[in-house]
NUFIBA-875603 format. One record per residue: x, z, y of N, C-alpha, C in turn. Coordinates in steps of 0.2 Angstrom, whole numbers, padded with zeros to 4 digits, always signed. Layout:
N
XZYXZYXZY...
REM end
This chain:
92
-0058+0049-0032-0052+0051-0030-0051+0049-0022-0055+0045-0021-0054+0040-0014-0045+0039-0012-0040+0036-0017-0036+0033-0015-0036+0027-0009-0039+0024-0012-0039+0017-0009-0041+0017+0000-0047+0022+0000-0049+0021+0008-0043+0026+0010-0040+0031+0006-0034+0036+0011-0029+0029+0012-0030+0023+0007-0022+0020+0008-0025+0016+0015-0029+0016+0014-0032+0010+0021-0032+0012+0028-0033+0019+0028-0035+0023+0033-0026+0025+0036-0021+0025+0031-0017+0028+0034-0014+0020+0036-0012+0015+0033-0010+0008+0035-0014+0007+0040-0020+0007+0044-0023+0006+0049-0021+0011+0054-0020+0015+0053-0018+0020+0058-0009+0019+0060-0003+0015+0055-0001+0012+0057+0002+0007+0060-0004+0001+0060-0006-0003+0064-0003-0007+0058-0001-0009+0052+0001-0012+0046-0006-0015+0045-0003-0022+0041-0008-0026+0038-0007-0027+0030-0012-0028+0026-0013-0030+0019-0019-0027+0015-0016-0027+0008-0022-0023+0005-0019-0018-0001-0024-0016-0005-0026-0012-0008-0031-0012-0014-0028-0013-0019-0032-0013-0025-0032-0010-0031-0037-0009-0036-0037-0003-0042-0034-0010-0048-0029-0008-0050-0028-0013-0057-0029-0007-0064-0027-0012-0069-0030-0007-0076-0025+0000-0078-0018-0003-0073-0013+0002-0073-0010+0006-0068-0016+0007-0063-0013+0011-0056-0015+0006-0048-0013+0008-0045-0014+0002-0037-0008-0001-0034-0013-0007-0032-0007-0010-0031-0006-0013-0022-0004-0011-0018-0003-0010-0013+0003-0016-0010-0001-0021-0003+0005-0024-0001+0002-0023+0007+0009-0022+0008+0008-0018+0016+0015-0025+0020+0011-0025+0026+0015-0031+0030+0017-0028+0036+0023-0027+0041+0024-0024+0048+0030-0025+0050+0030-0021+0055+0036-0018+0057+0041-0013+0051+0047-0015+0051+0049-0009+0047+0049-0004+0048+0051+0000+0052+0049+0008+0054+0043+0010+0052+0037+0004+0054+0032+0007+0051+0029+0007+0045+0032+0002+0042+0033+0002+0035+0035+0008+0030+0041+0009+0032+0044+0017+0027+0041+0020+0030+0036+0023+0035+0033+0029+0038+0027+0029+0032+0026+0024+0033+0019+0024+0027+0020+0026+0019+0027+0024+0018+0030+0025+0011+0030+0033+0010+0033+0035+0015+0034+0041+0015+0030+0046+0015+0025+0043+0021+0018+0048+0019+0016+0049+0015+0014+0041+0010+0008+0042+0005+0012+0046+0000+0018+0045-0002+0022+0049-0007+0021+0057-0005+0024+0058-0001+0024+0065+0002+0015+0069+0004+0011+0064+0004+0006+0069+0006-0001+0065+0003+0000+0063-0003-0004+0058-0007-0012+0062-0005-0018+0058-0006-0025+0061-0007-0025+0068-0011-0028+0074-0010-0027+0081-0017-0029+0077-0023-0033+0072-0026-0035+0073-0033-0030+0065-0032-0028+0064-0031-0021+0057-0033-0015+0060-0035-0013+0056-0042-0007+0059-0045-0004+0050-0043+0002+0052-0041+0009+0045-0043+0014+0046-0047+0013+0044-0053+0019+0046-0058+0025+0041-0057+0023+0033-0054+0030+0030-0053+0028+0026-0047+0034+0026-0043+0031+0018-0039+0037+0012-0040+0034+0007-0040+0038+0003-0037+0040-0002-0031+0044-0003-0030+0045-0009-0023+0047-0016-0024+0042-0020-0021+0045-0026-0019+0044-0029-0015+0051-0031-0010+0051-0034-0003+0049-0042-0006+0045-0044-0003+0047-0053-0004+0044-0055+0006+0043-0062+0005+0042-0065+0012+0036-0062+0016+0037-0064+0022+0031-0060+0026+0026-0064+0025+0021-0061+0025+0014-0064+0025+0009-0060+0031+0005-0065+0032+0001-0064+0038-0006-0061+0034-0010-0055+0038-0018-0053+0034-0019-0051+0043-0025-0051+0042-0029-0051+0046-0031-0043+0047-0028-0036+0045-0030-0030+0047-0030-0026+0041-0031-0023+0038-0030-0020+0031-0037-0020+0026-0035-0023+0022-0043-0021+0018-0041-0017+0011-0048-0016+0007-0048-0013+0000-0051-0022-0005-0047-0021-0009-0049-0028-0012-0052-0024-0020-0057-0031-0021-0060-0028-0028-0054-0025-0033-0056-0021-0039-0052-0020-0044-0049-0027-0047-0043-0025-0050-0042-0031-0052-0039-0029-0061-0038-0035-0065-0035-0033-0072-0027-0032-0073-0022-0033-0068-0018-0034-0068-0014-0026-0071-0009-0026-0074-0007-0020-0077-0003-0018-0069-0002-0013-0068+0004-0010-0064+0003-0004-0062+0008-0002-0059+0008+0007-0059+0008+0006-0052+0007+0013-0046+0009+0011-0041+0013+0006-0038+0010+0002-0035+0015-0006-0032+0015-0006-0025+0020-0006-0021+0020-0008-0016+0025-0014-0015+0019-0020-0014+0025-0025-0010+0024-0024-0004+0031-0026-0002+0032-0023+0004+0035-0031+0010+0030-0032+0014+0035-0036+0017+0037-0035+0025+0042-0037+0028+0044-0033+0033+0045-0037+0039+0041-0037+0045+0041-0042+0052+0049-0041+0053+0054-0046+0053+0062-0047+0056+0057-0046+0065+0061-0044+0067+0063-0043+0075+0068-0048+0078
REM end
């Protein structure tokens, strides 16, 4: 389906940091930024998802910021969950 390198590619483009993993129940995504850039990115992947990627739910969790070094794809993981995004968001 190549989700994970479309979610990498669009978070890097922009300029967001975190990652990206397959768990046993969907992917689970934590994206760290600006917030403008933040919901830019929500909005896309929802709105113009990879053609062979379905999302039947997402969910959102803001928690504290966290610092990554660029965005990566991290191995699969066992963890149950359906689209995830946690979301954290640089204060200004």
């Amino acid at each position: 389906v190549g989700f994970r390198p479309y979610v990498a590619r669009l978070a890097s483009k922009l300029l967001l940091n975190g990652f990206v993993q397959n768990s046993s129940g969907g992917a689970i995504i934590t994206i760290c930024g600006d917030s403008l850039r933040v919901e830019e990115f929500l909005t896309a992947l929802q709105s113009s998802p990879p053609p062979l990627a379905k999302i039947d739910s997402v969910l959102i969790k803001e928690s504290e910021y966290q610092i990554f070094d660029g965005f990566f794809v991290k191995e699969s993981s066992d963890e149950s969950a359906t689209l995830f995004y946690k979301k954290t968001v640089k204060k200004r």
